[in-house]
C-alpha positions in Angstrom: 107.4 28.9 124.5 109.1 31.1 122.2 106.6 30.5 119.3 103.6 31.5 122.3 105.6 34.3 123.0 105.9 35.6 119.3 102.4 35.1 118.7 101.7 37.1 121.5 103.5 40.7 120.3 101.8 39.8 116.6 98.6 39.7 118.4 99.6 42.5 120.0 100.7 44.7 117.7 97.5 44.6 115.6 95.8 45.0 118.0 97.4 48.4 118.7 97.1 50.1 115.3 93.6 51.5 115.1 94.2 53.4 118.9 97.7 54.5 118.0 96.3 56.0 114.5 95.0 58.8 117.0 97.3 61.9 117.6 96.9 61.6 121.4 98.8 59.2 124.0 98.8 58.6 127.6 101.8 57.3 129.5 101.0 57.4 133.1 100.5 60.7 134.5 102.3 62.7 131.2 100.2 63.2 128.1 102.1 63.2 124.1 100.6 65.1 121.0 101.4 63.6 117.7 102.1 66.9 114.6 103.3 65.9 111.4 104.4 62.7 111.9 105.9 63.9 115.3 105.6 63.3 119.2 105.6 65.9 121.4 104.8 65.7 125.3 101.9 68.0 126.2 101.9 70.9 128.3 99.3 71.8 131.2 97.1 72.8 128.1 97.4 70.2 126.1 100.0 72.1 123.6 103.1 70.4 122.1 106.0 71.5 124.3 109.3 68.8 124.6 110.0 66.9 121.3 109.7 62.8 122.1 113.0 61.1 121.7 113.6 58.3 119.4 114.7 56.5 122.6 112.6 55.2 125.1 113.8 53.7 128.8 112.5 50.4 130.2 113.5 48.8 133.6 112.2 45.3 133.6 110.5 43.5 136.3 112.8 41.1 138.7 112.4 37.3 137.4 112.5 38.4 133.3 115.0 36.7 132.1 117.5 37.4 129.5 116.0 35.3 126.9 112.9 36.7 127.2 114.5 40.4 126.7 116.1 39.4 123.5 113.5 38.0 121.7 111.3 41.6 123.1 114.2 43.2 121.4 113.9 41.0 118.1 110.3 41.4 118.0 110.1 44.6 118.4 113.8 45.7 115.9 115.3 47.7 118.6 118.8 48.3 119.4 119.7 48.4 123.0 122.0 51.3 123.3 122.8 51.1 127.1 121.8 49.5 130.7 122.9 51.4 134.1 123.8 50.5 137.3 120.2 50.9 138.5 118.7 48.6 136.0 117.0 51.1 133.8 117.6 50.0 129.9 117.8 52.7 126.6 116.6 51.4 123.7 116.3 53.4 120.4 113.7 52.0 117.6 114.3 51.7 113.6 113.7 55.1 111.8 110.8 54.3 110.1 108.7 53.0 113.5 106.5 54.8 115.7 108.3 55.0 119.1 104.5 55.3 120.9 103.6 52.0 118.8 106.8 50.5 120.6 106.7 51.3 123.6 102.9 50.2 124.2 104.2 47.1 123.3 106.3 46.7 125.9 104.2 48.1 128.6 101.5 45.4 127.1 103.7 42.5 127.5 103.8 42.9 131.5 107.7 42.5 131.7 108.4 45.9 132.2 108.2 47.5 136.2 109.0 50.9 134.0 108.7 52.1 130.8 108.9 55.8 130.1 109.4 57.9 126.9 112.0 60.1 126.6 112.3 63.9 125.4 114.3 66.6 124.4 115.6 69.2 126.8 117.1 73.0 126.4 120.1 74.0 128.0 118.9 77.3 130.1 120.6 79.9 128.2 120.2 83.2 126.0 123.1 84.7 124.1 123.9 88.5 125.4 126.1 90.3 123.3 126.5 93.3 126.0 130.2 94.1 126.6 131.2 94.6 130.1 134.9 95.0 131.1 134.3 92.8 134.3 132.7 89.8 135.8 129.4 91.5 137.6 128.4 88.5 139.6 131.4 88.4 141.1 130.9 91.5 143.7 127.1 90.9 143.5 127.5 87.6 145.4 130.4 88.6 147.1 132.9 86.0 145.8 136.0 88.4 146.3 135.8 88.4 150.5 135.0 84.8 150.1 137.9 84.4 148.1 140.0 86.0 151.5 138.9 82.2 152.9 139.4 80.2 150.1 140.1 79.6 146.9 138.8 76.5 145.9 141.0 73.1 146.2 141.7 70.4 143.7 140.3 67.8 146.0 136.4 69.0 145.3 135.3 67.5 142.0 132.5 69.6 140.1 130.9 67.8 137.6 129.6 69.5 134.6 126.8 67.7 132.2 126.6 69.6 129.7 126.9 69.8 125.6 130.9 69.3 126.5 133.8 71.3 127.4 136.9 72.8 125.6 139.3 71.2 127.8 142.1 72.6 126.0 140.5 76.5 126.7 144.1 78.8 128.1 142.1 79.3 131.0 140.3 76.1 131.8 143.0 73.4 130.4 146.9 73.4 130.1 147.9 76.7 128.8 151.1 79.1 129.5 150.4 78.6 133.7 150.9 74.7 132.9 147.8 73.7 135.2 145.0 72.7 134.5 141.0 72.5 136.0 140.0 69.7 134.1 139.3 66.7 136.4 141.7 64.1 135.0 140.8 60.1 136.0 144.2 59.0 137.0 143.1 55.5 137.2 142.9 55.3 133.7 146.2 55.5 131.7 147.3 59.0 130.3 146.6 59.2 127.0 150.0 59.7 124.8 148.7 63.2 123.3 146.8 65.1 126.5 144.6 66.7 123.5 143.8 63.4 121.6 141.2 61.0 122.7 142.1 58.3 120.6 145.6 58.3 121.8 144.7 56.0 124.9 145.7 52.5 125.5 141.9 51.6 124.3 141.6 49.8 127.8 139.4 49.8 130.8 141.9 50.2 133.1 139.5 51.6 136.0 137.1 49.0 135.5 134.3 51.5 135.6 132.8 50.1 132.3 134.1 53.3 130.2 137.2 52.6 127.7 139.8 55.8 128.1 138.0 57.8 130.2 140.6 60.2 131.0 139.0 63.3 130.7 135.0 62.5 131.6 132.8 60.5 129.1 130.8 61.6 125.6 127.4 59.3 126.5 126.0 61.0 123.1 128.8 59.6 121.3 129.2 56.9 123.5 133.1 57.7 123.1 135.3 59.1 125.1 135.8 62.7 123.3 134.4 65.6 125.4 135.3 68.6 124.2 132.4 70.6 122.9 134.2 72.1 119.7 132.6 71.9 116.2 132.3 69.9 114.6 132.0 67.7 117.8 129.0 69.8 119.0 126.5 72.6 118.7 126.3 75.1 119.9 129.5 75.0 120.9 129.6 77.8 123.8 126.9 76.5 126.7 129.3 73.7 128.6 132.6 75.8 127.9 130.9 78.9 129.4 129.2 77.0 132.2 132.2 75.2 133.1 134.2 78.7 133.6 132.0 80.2 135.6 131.9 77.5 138.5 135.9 76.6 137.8 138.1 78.6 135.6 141.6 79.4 136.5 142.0 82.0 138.8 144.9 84.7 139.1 146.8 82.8 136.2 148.4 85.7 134.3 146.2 85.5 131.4 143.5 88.1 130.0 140.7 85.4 131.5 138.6 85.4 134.0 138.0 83.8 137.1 135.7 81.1 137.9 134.4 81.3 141.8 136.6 77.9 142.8 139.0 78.4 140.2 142.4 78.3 142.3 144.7 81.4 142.8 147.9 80.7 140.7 147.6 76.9 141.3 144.6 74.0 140.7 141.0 74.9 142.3 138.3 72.6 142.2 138.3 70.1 139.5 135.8 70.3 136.7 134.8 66.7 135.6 133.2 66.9 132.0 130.4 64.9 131.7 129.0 65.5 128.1 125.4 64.8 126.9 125.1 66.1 123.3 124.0 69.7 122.1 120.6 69.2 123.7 120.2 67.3 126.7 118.1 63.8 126.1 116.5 62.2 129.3 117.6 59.0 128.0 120.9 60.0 128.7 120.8 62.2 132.0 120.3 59.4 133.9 123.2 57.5 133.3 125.4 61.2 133.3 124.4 61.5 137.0 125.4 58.0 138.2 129.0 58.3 135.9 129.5 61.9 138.0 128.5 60.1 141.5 130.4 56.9 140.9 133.9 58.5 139.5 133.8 60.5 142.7 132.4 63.8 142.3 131.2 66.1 145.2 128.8 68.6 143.2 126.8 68.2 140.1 126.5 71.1 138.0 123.4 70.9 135.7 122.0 73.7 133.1 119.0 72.0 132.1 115.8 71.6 132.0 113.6 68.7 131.1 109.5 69.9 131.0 108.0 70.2 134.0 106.8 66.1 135.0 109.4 63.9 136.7 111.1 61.3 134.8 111.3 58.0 136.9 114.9 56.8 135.9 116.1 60.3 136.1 114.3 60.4 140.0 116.4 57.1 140.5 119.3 57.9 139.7 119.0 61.7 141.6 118.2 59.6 144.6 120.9 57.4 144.0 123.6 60.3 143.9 122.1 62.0 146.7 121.4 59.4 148.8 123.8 57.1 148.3 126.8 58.7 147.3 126.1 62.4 149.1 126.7 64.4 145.8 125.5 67.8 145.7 123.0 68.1 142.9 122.7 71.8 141.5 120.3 72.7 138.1 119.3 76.3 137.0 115.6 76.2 137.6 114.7 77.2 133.8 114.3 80.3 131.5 110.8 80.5 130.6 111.4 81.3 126.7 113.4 78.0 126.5 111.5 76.1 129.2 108.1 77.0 128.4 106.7 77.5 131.6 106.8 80.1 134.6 107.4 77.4 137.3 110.3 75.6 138.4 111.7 73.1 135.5 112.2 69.4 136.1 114.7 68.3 137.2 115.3 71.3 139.5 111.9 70.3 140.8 113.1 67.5 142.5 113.5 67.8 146.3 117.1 66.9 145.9 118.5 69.0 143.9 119.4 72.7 144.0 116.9 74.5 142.2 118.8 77.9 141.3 116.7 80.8 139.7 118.0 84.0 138.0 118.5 87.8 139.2 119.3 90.7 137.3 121.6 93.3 138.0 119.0 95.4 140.8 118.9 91.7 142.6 115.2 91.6 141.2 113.9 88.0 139.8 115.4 88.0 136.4 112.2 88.7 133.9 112.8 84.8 132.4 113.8 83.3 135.2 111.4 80.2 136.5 110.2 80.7 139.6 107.1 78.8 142.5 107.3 76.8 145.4 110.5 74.4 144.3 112.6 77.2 144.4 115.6 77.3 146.9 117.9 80.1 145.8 119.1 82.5 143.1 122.2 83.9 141.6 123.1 86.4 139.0 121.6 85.3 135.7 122.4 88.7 133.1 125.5 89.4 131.3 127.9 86.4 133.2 131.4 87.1 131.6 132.9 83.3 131.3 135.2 81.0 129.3 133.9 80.2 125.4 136.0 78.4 122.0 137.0 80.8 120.0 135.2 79.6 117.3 133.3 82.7 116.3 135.6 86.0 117.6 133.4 88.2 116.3 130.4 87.5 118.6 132.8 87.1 121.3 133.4 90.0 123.3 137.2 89.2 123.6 138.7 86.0 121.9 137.8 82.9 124.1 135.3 85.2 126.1 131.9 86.3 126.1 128.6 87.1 127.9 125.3 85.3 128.3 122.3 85.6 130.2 120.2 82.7 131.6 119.7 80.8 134.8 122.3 78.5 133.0 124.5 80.5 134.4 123.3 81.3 137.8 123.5 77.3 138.2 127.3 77.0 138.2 127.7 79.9 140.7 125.9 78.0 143.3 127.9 74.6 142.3 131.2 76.6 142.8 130.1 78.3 146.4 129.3 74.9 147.2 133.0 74.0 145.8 134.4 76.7 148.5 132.7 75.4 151.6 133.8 71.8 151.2 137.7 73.3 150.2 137.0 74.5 153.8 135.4 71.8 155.6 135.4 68.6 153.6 133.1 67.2 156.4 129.9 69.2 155.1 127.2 67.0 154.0 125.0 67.6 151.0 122.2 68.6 153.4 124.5 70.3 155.6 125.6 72.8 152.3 122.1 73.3 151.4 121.2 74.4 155.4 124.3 76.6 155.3 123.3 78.3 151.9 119.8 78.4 153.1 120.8 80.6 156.4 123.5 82.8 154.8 121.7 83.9 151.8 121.1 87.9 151.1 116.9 88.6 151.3 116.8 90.7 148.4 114.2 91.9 146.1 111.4 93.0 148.6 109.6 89.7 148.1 107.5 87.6 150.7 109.9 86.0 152.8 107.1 83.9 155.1 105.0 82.8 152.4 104.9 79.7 153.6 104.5 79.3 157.7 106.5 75.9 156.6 109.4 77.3 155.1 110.2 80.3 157.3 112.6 82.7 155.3 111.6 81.1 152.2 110.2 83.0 148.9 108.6 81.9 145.6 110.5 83.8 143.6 114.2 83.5 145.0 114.1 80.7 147.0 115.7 82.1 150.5 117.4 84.4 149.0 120.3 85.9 146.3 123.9 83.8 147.3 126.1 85.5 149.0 129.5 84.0 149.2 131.3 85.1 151.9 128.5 84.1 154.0 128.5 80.6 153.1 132.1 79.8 153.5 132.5 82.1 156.5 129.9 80.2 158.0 130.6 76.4 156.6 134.5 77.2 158.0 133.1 76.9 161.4 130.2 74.9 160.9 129.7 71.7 163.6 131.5 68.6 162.6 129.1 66.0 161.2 128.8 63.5 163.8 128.7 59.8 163.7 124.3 59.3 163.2 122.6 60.5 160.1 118.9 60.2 160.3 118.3 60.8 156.5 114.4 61.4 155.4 114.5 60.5 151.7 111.5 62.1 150.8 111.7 65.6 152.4 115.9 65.6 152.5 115.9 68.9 154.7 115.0 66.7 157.8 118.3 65.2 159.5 119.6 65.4 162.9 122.9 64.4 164.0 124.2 62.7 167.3 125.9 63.9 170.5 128.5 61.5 171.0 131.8 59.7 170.2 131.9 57.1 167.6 129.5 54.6 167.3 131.6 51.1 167.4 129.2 47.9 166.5 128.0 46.6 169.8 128.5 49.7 172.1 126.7 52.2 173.6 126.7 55.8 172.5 129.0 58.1 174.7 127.6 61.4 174.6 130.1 62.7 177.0 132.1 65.1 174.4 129.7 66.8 172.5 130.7 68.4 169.3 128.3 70.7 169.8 126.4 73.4 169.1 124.4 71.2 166.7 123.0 72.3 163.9 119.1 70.3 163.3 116.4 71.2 161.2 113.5 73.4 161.7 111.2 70.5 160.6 113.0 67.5 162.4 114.2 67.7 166.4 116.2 64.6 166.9 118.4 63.8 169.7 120.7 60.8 170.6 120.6 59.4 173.7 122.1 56.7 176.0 121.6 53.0 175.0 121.1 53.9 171.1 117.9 55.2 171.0 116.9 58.7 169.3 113.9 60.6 170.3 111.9 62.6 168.0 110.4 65.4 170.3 107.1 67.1 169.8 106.3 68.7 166.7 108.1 66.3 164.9 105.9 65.2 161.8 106.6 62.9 158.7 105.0 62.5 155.3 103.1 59.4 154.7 105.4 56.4 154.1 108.2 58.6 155.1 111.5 56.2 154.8 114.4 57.1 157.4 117.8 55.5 157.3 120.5 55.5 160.3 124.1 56.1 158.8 127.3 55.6 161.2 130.0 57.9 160.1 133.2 57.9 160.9 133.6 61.3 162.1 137.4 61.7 161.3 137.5 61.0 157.6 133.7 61.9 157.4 133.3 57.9 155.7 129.8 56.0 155.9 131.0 53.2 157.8 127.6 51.1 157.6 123.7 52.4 157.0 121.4 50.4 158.7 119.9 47.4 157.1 115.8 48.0 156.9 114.5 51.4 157.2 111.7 52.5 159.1 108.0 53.7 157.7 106.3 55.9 159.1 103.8 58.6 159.5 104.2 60.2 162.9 103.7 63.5 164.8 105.7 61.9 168.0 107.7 59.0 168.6 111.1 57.4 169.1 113.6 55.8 166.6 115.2 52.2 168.9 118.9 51.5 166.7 120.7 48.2 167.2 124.3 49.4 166.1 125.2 45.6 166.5 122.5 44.1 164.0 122.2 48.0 162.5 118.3 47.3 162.4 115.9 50.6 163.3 112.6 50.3 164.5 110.2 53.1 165.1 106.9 53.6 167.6 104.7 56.6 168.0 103.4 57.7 171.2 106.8 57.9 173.4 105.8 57.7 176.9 109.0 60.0 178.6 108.0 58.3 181.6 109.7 54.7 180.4 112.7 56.5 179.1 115.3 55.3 181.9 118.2 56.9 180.2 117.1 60.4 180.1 116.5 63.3 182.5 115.1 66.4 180.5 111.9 66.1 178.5 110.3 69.4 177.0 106.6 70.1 176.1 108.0 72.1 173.5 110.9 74.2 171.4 111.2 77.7 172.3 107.7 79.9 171.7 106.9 81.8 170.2 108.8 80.7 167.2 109.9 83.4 165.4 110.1 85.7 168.2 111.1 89.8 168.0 112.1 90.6 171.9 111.7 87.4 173.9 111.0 83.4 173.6 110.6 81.2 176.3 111.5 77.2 176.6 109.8 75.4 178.7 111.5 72.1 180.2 110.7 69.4 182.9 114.1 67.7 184.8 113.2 64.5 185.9 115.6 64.3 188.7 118.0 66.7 190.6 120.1 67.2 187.8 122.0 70.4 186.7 121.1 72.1 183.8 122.8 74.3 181.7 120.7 76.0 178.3 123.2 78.3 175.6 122.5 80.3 172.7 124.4 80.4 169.9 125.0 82.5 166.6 125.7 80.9 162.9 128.9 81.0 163.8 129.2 78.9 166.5 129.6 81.8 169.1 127.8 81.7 172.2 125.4 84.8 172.6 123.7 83.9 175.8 123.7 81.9 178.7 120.0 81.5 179.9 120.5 79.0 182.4 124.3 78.0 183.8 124.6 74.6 186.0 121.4 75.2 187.4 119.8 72.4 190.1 116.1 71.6 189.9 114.0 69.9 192.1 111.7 67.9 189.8 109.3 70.2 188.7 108.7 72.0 185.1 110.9 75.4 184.1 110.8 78.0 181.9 113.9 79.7 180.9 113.4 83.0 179.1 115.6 85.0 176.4 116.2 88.5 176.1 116.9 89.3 173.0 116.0 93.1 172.0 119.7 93.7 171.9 120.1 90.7 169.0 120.5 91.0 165.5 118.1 89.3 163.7 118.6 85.8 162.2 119.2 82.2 162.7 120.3 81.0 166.5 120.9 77.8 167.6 119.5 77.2 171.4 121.6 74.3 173.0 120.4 72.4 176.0 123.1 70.5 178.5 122.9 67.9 181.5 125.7 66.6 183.2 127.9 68.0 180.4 125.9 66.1 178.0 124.2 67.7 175.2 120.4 66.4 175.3 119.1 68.8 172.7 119.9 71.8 170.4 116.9 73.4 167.8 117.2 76.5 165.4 115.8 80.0 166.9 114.8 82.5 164.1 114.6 86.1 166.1 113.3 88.4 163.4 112.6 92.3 163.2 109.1 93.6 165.2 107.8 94.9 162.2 108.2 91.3 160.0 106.4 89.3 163.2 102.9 87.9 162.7 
């Protein structure tokens, strides 16, 4: 077998040289330009953009067994250089091969379920040398009255992938305040000098599969040593000054400055350093996000950007975090000049992460900020004070200190904000942060606001909006508890609902006699839990082809997973119900819900509240099944009740209409909650907006 199996590569192999003599390759859906003995992956035009990595990623079919993989690897004089968690493999080829040549011959041997080149990022920064005597983001986002709230707490974990950090910075590691930001993994043993990598024990005391990880893990290296000081990387400012802005120390009786979750004479948020080399590698991002989401962190921080076409193991491993582990995924959406393109960088384009563009100083879309569709919101991008090494005093503006511009720095602002809200309710989910944010952002700019009849508030160029701050952890301090159902769509993730009730025990019913309540769901997803474990999706619910939906059971004390169920559902419906067994935790869905056959339930509605944005009044119409009181609320943000349209109201059976005034309303979000026999049977999001913005 092995012989068959060696004459098949020689046969292949020949048989590639004449086609890979061309300058032009195809890999799926991404096309690569060779120049001068060099591959580069094409833009939209066909031009050279990202250099091509002398690493390639392969994730090998189910059934290939090791044996097989080795003598790939002999044939074909790689070096294996890492596997992950998800199964996808890194291998780097001898200098003097083509990488194209390779890989082809892996995709050729039909062992391989993926196998992707690999290129060359930029870290989305521009050195400013502009000297400012104060932070200016800070009162353009408003971090000062957040700071009245909060702080930031040493129980969030910020991860920072980066080119490294200087952990022993005065105002990021242990200096004269003896504290410190840096995330430290206490399951590992300390090492004997804090400052010296090679000081540890040399063990794996974790078990995580990383030797000595105290302080975060060099994958460029493959070593333990993070810092970001020459000569352990170049240049030697981006992660430092990244990492400051999110976390440094805050009200520490230095000359630094403050980072938004930096603490206030004590720890804030902890910054865990997860370092990736002085320009970011695919091959490596990967297995940076599943170190951050399996060593605990809450929020990735990323600075990158990585072309413009998804890279499947990267797409894994975001789902992965996101799904899986509920990490918070931030990345600066891209400077044009470094990201060569006007629209929305990879991986900021995917639709779980954070994609954060740039404003300047007038809140106006910063001139090299990326911008399109994938945006979701902006921060101050132009002359960022933050934390650098002191490496170079003369281009700093003080020692340890400078400026930049780039969305590179509007990334981390978002990551810390995000740091704030869960220091204030360490229930929030990653979706719920990214609703909150969405709803409490500052419409700056003058742009279109209702582009997109889809994304209501949403703009091309900002996202929803600049962040504001105070806003965010105002409104995530009083933001409904997560309950104990997650209905998570994994391809669109902004489509969740929660439950009604108590805590879901294996083998009993759902009591949705104490509502949390008011209940915060999606303007794209109207889900409801009722009696007897089933959910209804009302009307106007609709699903992308293939959809898949998983039901989580959350403890709603501690905020745990305590079991997802075990099959998902597919689906591709405009109406229908989701059926849960929370004994066998199976989930079964059917379109075409006939209210009629719904024993449990009394209230059925034709339809949400219309019209929907309204300026002076919207109606809901409902229909009560049986003589039943009734009793429909409006809330603020805030959780503040603004109106009572209909209060412990009997029907007959018959259909209603309640009606609300609201010409004496501010404009914004409202949150319309509908209750029966003090149960909550449904609560949707209201958007009242000005007469002159209604169409």
């Amino acid at each position: 077998m092995k012989t068959k199996f060696l004459v098949l590569f020689i046969v292949v192999f020949c048989s590639l040289s004449d086609t890979l003599a061309q300058n032009n390759y195809t890999n799926g859906n991404k096309e690569y330009v060779k120049m001068q003995g060099t591959w580069f992956e094409a833009d939209s035009f066909g031009n050279p953009s990202f250099e091509v990595e002398r690493v390639f990623t392969v994730k090998f079919l189910k059934g290939v067994t090791n044996q097989q993989k080795d003598s790939l690897y002999t044939v074909t004089n790689v070096r294996v250089l890492r596997t992950n968690s998800l199964g996808f493999v890194d291998i780097e080829i001898q200098a003097s091969d083509d990488v194209v040549q390779v890989i082809q011959e892996y995709i050729n041997c039909g062992f391989c379920k993926v196998a992707e080149l690999n290129i060359f990022g930029s870290y989305t920064f521009n050195p400013n040398d502009a000297e400012f005597p104060f932070q200016s983001h800070h009162p353009l986002i408003s971090t000062p009255l957040a700071w009245d709230i909060d702080k930031g707490s040493p129980n969030v974990i910020i991860a920072i992938l980066d080119n490294g950090v200087d952990w022993d910075h005065e105002d990021l590691g242990l200096g004269a305040d003896v504290y410190q930001n840096i995330w430290l993994n206490n399951l590992e043993n300390d090492w004997l000098d804090p400052n010296d990598p090679i000081s540890g024990d040399n063990l794996d005391n974790d078990g995580n599969g990383f030797i000595d990880d105290f302080k975060g893990w060099n994958f460029f290296d493959d070593d333990n040593n993070t810092n970001n000081i020459p000569p352990n990387s170049t240049p030697f400012f981006h992660g430092t000054h990244v990492a400051g802005i999110a976390g440094a120390k805050m009200n520490n009786s230095t000359i630094g400055v403050a980072g938004v979750a930096g603490g206030f004479g004590a720890p804030g948020a902890r910054l865990m350093i997860v370092k990736m080399g002085s320009t970011p590698t695919s091959s490596i991002l990967d297995d940076a996000i599943l170190y951050a989401a399996q060593n605990g962190a809450h929020i990735i921080s990323l600075s990158l950007c990585m072309g413009q076409l998804p890279i499947t193991s990267t797409d894994e491993a975001i789902k992965e975090a996101y799904l899986e582990y509920g990490v918070l995924i931030v990345c600066s959406s891209g400077n044009t000049i470094m990201c060569g393109s006007p629209n929305v960088s990879y991986p900021a384009s995917n639709p779980h992460v954070v994609a954060v563009g740039g404003t300047d100083a007038t809140d106006q879309l910063w001139s090299d900020s990326q911008f399109g569709p994938a945006q979701e919101i902006a921060a101050p991008a132009v002359n960022i004070l933050s934390t650098t090494p002191d490496i170079s005093p003369s281009q700093n503006h003080l020692p340890f200190y400078n400026f930049l511009d780039g969305t590179s720095m509007a990334s981390p602002q978002v990551s810390g904000v995000a740091a704030l809200m869960l220091s204030v309710n360490s229930c929030l989910t990653n979706g719920d942060i990214r609703l909150i944010l969405h709803e409490t952002v500052d419409n700056v700019g003058g742009y279109n606001y209702n582009w997109n009849a889809d994304l209501p508030g949403h703009s091309q160029e900002l996202g929803y909006g600049r962040l504001n701050a105070f806003n965010a952890v105002q409104a995530a301090v009083s933001f409904p508890p997560s309950a104990d159902l997650l209905l998570q769509n994994t391809i669109s993730p902004f489509s969740r609902a929660y439950t009604t009730g108590g805590k879901i025990e294996a083998g009993q019913d759902v009591d949705n006699s104490q509502p949390f309540g008011p209940f915060i769901v999606s303007s794209r997803t109207y889900v409801t839990m009722r009696a007897g474990n089933e959910i209804i999706l009302s009307d106007g619910f609709e699903t992308e082809t293939n959809s898949e939906f998983y039901a989580f059971i959350f403890d709603p004390i501690t905020c745990a997973p305590l079991c997802k169920t075990s099959n998902s559902g597919n689906s591709n419906m405009d109406d229908g119900y989701v059926s849960i067994d929370t004994e066998t935790k199976d989930i079964e869905m059917e379109e075409d819900i006939n209210t009629e056959e719904i024993k449990e339930a009394s209230i059925y509605f034709s339809s949400h509240n219309y019209p929907n944005p309204f300026t002076d009044h919207t109606h809901i119409d409902y229909y009560v099944k049986e003589n039943v009181p009734v009793n429909i609320s409006v809330f603020n943000v805030y959780g503040q009740k603004v109106a009572t349209l209909v209060n412990n109201c009997s029907h007959p059976t018959t259909e209603s209409t309640a009606t609300l005034d609201a010409r004496n309303m501010s404009s914004g979000i409202y949150y319309c909650t509908i209750q029966s026999g003090g149960k909550v049977i449904e609560t949707f999001k209201m958007i009242k907006v000005d007469g002159n913005k209604s169409h």
